[in-house]
Backbone of each chain as ProteinMPNN parsed JSONL, in Angstrom:
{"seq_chain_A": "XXXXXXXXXXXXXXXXXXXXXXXXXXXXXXXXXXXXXXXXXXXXXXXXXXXXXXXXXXXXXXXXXXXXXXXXXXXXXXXXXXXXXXXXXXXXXXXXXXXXXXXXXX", "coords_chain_A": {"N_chain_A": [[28.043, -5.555, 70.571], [28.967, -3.121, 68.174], [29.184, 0.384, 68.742], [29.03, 1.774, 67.366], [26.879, 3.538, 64.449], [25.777, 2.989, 61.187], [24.611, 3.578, 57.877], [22.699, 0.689, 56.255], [23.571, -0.196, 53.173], [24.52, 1.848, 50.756], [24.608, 3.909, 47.422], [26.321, 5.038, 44.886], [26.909, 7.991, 42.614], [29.194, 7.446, 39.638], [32.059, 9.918, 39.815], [30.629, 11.692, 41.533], [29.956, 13.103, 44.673], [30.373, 11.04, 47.567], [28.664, 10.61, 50.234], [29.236, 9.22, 53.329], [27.077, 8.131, 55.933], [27.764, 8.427, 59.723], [26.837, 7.352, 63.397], [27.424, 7.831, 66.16], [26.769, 8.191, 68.917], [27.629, 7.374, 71.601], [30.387, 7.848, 72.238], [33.134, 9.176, 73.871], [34.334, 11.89, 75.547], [37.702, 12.009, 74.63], [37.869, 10.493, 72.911], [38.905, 8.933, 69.19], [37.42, 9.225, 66.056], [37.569, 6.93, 64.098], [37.97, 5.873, 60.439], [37.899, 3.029, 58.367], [38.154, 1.45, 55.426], [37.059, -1.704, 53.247], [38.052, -3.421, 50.686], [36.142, -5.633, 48.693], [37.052, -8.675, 49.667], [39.598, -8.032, 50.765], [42.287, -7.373, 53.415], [40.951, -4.865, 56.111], [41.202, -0.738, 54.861], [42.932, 1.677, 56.472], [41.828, 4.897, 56.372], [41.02, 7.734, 57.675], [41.066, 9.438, 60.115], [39.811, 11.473, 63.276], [39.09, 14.234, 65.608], [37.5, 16.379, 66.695], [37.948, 18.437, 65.15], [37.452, 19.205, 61.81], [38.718, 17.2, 58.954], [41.458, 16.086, 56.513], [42.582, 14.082, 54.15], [44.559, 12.906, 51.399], [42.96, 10.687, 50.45], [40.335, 11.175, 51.526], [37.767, 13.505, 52.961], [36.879, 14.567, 56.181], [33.81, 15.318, 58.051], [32.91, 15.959, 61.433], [30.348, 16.723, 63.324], [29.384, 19.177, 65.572], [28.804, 18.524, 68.217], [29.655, 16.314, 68.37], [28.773, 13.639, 68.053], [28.031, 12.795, 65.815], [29.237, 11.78, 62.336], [30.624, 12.397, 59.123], [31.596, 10.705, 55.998], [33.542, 11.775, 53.339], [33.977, 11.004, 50.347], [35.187, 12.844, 47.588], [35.002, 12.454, 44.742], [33.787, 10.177, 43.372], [35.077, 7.049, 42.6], [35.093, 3.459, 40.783], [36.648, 2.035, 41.557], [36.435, 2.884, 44.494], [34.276, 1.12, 45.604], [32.892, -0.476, 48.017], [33.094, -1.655, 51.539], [32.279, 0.183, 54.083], [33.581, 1.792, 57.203], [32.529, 2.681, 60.437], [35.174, 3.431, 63.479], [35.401, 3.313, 66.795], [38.357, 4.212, 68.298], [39.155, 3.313, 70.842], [37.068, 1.317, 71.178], [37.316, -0.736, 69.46], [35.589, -2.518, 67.879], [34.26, -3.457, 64.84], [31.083, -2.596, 63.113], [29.021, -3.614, 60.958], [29.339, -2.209, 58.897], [29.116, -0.252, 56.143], [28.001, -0.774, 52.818], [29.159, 0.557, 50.212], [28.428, 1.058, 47.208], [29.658, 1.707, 43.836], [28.338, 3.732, 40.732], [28.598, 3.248, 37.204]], "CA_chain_A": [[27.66, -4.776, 69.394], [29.664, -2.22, 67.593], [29.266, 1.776, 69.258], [28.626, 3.442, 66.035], [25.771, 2.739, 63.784], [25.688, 3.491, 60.021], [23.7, 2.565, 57.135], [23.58, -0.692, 55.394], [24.404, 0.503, 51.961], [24.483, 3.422, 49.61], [25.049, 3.742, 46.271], [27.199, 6.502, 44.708], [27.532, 7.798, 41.024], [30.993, 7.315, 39.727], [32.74, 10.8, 39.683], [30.049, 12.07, 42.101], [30.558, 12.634, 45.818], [29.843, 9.624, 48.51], [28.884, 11.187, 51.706], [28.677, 8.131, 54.423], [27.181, 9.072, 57.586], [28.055, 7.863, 61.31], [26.326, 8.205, 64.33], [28.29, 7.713, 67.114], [26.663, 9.17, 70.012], [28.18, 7.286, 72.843], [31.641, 8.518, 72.186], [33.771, 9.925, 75.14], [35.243, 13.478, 75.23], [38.83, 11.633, 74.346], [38.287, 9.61, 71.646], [38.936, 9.951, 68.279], [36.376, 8.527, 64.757], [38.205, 6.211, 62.516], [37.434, 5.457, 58.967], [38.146, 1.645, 57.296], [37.114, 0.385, 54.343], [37.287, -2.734, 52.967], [37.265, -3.752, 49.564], [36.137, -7.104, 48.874], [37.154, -9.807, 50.861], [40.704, -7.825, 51.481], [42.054, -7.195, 54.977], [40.543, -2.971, 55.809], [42.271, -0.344, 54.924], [42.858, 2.956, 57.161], [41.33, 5.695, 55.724], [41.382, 8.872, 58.135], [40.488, 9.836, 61.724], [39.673, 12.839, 63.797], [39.033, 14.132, 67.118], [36.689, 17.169, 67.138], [38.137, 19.543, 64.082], [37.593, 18.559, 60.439], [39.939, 16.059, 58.558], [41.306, 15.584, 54.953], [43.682, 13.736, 53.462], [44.649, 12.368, 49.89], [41.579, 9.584, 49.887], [38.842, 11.437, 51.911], [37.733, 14.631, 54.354], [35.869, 13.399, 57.451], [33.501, 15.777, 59.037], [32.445, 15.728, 63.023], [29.35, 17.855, 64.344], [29.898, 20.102, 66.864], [28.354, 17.974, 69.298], [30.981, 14.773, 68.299], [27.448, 12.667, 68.197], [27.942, 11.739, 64.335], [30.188, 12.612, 61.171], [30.263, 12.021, 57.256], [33.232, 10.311, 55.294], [33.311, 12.264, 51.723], [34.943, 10.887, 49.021], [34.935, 13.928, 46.783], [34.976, 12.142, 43.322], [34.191, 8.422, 43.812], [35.487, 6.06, 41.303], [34.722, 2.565, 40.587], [37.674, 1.338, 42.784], [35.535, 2.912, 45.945], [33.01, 0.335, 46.028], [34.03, -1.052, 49.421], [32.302, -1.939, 52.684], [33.285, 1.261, 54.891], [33.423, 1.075, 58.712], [33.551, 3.686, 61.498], [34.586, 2.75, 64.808], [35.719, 4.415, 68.083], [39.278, 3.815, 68.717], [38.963, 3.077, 72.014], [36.544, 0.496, 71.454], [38.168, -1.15, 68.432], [34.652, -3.11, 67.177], [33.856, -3.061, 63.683], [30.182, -3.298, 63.145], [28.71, -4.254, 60.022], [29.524, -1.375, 57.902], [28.382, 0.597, 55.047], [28.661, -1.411, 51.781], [29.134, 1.328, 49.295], [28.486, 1.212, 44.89], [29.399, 3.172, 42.963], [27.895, 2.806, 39.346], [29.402, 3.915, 36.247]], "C_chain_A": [[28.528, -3.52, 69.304], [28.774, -0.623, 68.362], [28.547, 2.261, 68.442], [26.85, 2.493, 65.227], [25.797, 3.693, 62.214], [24.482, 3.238, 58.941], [24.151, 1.116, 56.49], [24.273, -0.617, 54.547], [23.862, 1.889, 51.37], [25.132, 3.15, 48.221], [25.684, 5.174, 45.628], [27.046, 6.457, 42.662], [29.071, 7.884, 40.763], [30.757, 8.882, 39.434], [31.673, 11.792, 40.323], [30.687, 12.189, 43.541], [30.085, 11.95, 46.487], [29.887, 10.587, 49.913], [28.407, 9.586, 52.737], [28.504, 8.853, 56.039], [27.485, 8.037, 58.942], [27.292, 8.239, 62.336], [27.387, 7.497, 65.545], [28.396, 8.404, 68.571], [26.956, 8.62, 71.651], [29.353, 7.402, 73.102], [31.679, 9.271, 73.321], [34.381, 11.353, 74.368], [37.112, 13.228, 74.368], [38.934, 10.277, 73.088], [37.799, 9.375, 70.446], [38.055, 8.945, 67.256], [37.258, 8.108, 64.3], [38.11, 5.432, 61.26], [38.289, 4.286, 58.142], [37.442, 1.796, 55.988], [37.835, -1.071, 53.785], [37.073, -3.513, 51.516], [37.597, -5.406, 49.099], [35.965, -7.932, 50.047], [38.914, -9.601, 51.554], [41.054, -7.058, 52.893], [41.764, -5.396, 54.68], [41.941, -2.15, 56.09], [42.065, 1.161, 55.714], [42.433, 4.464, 55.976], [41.875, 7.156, 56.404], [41.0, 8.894, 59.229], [40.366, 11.254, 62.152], [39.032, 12.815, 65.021], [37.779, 15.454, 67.229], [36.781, 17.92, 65.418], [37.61, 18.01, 62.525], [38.707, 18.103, 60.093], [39.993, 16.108, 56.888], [42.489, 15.462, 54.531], [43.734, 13.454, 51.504], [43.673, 11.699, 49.366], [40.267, 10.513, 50.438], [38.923, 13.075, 53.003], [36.898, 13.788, 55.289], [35.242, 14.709, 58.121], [32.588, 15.364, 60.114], [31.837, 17.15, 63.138], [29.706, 18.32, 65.453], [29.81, 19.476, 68.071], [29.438, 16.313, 69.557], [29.927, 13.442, 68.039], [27.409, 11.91, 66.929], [29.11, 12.362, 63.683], [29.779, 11.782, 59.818], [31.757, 11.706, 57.107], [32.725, 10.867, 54.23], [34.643, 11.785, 51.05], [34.538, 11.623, 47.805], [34.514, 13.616, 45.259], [35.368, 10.47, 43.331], [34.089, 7.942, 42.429], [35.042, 4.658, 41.548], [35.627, 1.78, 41.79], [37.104, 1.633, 44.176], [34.748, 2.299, 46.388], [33.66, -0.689, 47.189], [32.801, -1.003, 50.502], [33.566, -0.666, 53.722], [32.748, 1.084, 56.72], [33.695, 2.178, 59.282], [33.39, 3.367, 62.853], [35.494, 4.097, 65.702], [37.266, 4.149, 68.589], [39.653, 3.565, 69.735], [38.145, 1.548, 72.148], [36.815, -0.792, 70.807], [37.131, -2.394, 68.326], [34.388, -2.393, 66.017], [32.19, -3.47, 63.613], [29.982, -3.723, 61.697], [29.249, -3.409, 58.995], [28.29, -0.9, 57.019], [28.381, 0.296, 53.441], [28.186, -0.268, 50.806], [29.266, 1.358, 47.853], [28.434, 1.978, 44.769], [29.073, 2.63, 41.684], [28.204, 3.765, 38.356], [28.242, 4.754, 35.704]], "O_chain_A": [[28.79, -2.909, 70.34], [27.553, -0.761, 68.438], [27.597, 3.025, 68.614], [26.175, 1.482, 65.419], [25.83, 4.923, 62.204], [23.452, 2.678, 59.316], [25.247, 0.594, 56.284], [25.477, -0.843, 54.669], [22.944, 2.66, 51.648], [26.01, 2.317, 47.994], [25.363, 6.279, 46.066], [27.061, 5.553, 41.826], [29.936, 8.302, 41.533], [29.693, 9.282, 38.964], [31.671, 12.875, 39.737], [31.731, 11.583, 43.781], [28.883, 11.961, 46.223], [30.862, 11.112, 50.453], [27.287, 9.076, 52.698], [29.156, 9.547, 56.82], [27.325, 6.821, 58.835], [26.963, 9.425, 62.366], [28.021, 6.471, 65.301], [29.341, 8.9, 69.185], [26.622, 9.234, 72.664], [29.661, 7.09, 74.253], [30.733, 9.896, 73.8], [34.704, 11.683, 73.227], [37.631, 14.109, 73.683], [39.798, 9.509, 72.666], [36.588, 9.473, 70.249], [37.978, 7.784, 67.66], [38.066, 8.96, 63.93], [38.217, 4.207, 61.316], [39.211, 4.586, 57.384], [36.318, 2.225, 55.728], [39.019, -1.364, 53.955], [36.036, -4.131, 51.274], [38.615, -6.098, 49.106], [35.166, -7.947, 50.984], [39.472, -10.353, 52.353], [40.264, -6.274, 53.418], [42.085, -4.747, 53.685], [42.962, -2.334, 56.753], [41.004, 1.752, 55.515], [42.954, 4.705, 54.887], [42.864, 7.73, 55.947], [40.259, 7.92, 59.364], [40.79, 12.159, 61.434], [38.514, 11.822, 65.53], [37.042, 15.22, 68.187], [35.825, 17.912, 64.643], [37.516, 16.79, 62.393], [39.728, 18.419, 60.703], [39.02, 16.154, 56.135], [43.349, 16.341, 54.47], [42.941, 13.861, 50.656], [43.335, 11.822, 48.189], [39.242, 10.53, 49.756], [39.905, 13.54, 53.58], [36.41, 12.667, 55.15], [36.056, 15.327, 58.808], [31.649, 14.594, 59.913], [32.378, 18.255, 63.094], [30.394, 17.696, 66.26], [30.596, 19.756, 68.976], [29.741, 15.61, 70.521], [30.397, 12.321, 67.847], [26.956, 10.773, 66.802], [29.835, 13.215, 64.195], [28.954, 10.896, 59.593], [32.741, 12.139, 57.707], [31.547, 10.631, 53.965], [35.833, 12.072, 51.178], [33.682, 11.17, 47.046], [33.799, 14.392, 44.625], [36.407, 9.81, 43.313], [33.364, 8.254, 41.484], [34.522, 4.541, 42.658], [35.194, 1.084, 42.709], [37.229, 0.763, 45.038], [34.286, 2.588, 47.492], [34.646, -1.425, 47.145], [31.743, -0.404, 50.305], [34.775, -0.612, 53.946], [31.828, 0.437, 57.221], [34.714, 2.813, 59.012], [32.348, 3.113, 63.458], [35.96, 5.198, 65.411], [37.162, 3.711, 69.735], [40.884, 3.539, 69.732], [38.466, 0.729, 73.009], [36.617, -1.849, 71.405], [37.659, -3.454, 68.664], [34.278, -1.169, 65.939], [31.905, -4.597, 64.02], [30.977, -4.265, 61.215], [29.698, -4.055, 58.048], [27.073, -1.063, 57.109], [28.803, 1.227, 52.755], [26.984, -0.12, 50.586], [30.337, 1.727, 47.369], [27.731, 2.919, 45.139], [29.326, 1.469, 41.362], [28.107, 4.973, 38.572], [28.435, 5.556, 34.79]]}, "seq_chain_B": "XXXXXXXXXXXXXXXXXXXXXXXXXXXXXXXXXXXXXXXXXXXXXXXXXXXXXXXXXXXXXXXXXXXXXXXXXXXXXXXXXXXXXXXXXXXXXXXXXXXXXXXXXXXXXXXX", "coords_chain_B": {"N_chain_B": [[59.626, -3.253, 52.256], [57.168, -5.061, 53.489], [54.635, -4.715, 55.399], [52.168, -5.907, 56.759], [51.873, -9.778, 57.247], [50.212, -12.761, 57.285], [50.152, -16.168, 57.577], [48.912, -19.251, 57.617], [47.414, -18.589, 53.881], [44.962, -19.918, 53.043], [42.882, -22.714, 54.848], [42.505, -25.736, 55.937], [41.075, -27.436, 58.089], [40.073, -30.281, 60.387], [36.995, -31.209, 62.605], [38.236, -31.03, 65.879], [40.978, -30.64, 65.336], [44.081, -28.858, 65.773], [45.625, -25.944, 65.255], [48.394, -23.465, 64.633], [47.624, -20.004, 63.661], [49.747, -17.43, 62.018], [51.204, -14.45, 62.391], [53.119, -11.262, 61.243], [54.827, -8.199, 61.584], [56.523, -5.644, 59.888], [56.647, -2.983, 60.627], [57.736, -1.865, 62.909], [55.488, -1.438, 65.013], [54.077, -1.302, 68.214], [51.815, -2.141, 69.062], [49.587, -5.396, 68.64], [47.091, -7.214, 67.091], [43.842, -9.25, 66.662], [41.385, -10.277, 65.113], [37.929, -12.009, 64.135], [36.107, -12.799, 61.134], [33.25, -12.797, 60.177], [30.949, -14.07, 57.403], [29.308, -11.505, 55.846], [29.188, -10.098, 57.471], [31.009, -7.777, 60.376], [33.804, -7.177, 61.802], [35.144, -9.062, 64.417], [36.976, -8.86, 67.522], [39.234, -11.039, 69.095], [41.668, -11.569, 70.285], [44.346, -9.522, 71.571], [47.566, -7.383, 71.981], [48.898, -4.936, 73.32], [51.606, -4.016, 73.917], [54.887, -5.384, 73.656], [55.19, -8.584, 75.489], [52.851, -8.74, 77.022], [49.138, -9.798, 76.471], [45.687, -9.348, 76.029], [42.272, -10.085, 76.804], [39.638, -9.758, 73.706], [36.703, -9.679, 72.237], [35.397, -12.104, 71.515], [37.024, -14.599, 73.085], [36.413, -16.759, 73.42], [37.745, -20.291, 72.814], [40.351, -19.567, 71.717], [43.627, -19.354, 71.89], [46.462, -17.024, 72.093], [50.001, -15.801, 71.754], [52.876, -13.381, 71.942], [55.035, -13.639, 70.687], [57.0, -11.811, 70.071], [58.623, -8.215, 69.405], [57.656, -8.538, 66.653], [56.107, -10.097, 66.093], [52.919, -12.223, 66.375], [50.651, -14.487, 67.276], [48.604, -16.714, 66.457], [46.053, -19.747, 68.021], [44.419, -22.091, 67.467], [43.159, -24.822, 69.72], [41.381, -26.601, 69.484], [39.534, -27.098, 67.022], [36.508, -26.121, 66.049], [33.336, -26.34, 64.199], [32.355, -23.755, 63.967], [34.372, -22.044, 64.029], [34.939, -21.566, 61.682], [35.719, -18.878, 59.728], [37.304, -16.013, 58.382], [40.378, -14.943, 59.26], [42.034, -11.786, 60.53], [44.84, -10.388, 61.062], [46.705, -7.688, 62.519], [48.215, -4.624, 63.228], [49.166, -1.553, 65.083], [50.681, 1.751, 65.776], [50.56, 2.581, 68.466], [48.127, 1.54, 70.912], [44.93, 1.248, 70.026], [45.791, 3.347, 67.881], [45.533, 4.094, 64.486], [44.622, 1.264, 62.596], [46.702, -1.101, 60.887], [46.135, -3.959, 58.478], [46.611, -7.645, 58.047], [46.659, -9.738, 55.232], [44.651, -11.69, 55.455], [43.584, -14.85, 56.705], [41.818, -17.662, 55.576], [39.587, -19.873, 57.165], [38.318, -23.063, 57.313], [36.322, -25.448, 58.96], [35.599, -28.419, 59.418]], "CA_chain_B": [[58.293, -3.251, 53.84], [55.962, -5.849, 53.587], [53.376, -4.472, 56.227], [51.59, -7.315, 57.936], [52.082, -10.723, 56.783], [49.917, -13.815, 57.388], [50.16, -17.693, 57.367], [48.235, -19.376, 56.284], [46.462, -17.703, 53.333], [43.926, -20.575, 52.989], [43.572, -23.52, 55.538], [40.893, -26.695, 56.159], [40.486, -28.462, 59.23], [38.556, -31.252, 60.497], [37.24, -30.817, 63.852], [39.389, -31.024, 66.683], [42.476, -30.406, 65.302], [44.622, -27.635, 66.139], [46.97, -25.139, 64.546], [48.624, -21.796, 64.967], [48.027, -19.04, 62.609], [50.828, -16.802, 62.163], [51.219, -12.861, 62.006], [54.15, -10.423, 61.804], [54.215, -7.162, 61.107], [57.953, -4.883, 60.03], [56.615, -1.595, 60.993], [58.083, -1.994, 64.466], [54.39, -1.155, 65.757], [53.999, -1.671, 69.97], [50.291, -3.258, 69.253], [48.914, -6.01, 67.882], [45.522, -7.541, 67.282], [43.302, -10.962, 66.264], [39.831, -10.314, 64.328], [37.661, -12.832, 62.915], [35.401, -12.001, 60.106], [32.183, -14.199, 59.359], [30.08, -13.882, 56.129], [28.246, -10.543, 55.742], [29.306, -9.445, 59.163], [31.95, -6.898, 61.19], [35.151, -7.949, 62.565], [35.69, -8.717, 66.093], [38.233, -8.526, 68.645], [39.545, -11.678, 69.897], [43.014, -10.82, 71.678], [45.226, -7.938, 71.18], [48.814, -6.706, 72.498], [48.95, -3.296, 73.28], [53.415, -3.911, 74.005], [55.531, -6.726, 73.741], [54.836, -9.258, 76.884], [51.647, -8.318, 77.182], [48.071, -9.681, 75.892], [44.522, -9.814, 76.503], [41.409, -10.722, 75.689], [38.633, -9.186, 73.122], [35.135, -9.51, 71.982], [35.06, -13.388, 71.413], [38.399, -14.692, 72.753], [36.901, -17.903, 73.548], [38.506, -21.405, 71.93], [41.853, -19.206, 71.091], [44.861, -18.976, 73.016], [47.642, -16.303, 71.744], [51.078, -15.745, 71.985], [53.313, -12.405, 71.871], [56.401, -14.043, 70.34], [58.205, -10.641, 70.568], [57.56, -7.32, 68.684], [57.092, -8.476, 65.5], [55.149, -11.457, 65.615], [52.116, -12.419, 67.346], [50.255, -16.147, 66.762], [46.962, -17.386, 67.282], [46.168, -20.609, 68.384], [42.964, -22.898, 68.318], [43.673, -26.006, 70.25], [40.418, -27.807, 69.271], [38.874, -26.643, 65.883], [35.136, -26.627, 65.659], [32.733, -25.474, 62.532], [31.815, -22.452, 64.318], [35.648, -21.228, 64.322], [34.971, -21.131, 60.363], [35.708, -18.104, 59.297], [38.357, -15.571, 57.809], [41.2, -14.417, 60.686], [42.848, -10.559, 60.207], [45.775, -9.824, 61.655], [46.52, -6.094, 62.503], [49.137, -3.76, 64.275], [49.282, -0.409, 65.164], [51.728, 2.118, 66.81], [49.837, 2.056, 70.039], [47.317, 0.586, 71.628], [43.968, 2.458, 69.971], [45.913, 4.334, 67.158], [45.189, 3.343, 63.269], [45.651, -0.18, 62.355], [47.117, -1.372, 59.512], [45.503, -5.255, 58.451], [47.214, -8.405, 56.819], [45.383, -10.127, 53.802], [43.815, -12.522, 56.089], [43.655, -16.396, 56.677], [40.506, -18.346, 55.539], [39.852, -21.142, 57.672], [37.437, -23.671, 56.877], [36.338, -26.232, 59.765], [34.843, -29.384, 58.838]], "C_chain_B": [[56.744, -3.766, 53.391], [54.658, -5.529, 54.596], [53.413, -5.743, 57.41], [51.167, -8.469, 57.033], [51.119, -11.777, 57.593], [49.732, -15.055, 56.93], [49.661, -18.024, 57.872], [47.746, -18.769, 55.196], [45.069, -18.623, 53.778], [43.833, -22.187, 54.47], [42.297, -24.382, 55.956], [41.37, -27.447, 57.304], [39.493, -29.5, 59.65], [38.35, -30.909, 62.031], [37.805, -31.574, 64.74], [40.724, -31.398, 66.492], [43.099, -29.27, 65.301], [45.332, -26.68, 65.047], [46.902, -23.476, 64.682], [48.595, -20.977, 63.778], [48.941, -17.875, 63.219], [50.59, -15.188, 61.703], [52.353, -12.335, 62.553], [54.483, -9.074, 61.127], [56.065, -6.169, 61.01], [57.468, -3.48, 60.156], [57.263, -0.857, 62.249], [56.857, -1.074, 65.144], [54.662, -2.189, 67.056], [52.645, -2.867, 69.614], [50.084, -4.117, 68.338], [47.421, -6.948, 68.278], [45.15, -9.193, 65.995], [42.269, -10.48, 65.95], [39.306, -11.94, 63.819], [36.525, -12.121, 62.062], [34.479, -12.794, 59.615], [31.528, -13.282, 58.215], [29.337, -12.952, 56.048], [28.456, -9.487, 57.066], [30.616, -8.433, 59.309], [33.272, -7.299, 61.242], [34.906, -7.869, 64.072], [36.417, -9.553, 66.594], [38.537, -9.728, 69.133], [40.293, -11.939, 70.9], [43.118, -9.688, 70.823], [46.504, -8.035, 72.23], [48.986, -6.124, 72.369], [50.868, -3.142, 73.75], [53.432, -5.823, 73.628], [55.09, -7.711, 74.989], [53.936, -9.214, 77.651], [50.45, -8.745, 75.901], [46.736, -9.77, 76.544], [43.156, -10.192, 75.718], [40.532, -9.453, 75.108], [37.249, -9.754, 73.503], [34.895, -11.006, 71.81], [36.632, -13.791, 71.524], [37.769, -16.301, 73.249], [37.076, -19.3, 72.698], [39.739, -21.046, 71.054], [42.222, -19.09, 72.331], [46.126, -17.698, 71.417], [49.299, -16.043, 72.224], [51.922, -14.088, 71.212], [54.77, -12.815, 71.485], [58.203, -13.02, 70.822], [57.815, -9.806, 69.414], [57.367, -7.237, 67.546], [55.847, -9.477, 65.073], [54.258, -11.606, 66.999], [50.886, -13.069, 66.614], [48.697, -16.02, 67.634], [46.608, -18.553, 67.162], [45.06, -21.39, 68.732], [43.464, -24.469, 68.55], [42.986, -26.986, 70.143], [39.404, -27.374, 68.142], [37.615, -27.133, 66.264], [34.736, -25.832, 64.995], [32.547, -24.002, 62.794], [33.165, -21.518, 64.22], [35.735, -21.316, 62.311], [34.745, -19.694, 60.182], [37.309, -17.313, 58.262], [39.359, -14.614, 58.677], [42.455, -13.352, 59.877], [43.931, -10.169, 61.411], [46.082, -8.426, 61.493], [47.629, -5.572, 63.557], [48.679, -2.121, 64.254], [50.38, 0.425, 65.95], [52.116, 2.23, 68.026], [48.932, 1.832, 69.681], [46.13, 1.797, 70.703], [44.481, 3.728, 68.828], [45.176, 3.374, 65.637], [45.86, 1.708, 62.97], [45.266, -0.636, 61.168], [46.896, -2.99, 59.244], [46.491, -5.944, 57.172], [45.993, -8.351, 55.752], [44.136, -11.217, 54.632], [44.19, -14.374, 55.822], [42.057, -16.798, 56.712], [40.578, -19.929, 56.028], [38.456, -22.163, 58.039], [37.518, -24.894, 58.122], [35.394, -27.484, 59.799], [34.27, -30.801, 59.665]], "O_chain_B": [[55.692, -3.196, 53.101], [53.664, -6.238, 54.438], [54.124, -6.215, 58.298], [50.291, -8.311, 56.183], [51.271, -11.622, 58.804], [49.142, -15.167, 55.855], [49.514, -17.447, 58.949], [47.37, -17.739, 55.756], [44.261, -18.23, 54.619], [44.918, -22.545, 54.928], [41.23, -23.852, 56.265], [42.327, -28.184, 57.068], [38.313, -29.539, 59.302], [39.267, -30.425, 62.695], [37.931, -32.777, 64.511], [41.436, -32.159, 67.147], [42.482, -28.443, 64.629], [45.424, -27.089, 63.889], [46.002, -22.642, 64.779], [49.434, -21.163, 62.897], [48.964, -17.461, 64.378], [49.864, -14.852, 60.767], [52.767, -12.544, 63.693], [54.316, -9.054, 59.907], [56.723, -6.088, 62.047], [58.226, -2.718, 59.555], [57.292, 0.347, 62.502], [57.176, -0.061, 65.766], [55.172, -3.31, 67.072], [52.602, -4.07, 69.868], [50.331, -3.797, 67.176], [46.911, -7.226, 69.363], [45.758, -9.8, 65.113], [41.933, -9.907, 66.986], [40.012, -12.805, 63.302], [36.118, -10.99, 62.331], [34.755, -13.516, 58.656], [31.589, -12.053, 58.157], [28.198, -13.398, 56.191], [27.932, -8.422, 57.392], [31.278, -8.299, 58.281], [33.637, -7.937, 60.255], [34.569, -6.896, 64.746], [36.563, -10.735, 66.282], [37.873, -9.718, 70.17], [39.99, -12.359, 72.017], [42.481, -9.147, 69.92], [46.401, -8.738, 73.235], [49.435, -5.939, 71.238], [51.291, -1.992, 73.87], [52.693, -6.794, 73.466], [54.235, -7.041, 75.569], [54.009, -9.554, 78.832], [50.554, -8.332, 74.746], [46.696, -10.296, 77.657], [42.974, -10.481, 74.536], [40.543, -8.362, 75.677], [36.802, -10.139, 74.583], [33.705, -11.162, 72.084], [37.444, -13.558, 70.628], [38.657, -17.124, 73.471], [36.334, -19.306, 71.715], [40.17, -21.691, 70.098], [41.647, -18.861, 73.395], [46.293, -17.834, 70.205], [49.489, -16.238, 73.425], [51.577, -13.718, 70.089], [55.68, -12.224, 72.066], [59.33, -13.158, 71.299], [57.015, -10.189, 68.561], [56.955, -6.182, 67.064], [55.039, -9.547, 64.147], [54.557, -11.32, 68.159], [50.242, -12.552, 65.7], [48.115, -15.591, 68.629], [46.74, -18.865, 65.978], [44.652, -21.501, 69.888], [44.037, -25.154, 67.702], [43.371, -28.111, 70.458], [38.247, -27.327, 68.56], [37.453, -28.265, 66.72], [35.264, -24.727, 64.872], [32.589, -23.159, 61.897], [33.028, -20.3, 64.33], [36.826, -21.05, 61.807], [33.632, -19.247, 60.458], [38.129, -17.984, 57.635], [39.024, -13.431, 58.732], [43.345, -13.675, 59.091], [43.642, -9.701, 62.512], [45.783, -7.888, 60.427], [47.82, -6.154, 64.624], [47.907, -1.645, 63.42], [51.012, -0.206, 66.797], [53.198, 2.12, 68.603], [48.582, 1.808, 68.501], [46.388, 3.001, 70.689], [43.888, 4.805, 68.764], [44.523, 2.332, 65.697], [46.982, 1.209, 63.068], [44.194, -0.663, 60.562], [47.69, -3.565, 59.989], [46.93, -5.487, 56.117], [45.043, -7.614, 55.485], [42.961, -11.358, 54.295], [44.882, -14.902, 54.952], [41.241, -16.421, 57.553], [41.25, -20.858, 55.581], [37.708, -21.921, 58.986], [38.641, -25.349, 58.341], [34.303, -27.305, 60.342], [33.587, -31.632, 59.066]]}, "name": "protein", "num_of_chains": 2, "seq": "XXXXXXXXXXXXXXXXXXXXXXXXXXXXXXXXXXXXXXXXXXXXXXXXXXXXXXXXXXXXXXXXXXXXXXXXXXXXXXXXXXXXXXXXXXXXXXXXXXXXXXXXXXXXXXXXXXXXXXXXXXXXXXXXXXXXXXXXXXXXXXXXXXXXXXXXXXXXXXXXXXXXXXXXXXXXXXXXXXXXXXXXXXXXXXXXXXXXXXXXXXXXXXXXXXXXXXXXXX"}
């Protein structure tokens, strides 16, 4: 079984923000959160990672609790194209579990 | 720069017959990796190659064998199809072992 544990799904409004949460409390001191998603039935795509500090790129920010025990993926202004099965695993452990199948609705 | 490429896209079997699916990746990434992907479910780990000449096993490696061709390509191999090996097989690299990995389109493989 997959490390992390998320929810099943969530639903988002379009041009709202999507916070997905993670828990991930058997994480080591050395290794870092990494954010898939998957839309459809196409292979996942890398999203963002991080190690302790906050994260944010072009698609998403990623924050990690002080404690490293969970984090949130935000997609600041989710669009219709975000509806995706999202995944966070431990790079170390490199299991995907079931994910987070995420709608967004117009 | 095609990414990561796989052959078959689609592919039917009857059981116990064999065949290699194919993956190769032009990023000149060190690692590569084998997923399968059933219906509603995760991915998991079957091999991986964290370098060239080097593999091992995952999370369900058994009724595959793999091969490390050399560092672009790296095959997977069921030698006796059965229904339970129905699913949809992701190929994946990364730069090392444990960094981000970048996924083909996948092979759907139907076992009958």
């Amino acid at each position: 079984d997959a490390k992390t544990t998320q929810p099943t799904s969530m639903d988002c409004a379009e041009g709202r923000a999507a916070n997905l949460p993670c828990n991930h409390s058997t994480i080591s001191g050395n290794e870092y959160v990494y954010w898939y998603r998957q839309i459809h039935s196409q292979g996942p795509q890398y999203i963002i990672h991080g190690l302790k500090n906050n994260e944010t790129n072009e698609m998403a920010s990623l924050i990690i609790t002080e404690d490293r025990k969970s984090s949130t993926l935000i997609l600041p202004h989710a669009t219709l194209r975000d509806t995706a099965v999202y995944y966070c695993v431990h790079n170390n452990d490199m299991r995907f579990g079931a994910g987070t199948r995420l709608t967004v609705k117009p | 720069n095609a990414g990561v490429t796989q052959t078959p896209k689609f592919q039917v079997l009857k059981t116990g017959q064999s065949m290699t699916l194919q993956c190769a990746q032009d990023m000149n990434h060190n690692s590569m990796y084998w997923y399968r992907q059933d219906p509603g479910m995760g991915l998991r780990l079957i091999y991986y190659s964290a370098s060239e000449g080097t593999t091992d096993k995952g999370e369900v490696p058994n009724g595959y064998n793999v091969s490390r061709l050399n560092k672009r390509e790296f095959s997977l191999r069921l030698e006796s199809a059965a229904p339970s090996q129905t699913s949809v097989y992701f190929c994946a690299s990364s730069e090392q072992l444990s960094y981000e990995q970048y996924f083909g389109p996948g092979t759907r493989l139907t076992v009958t």
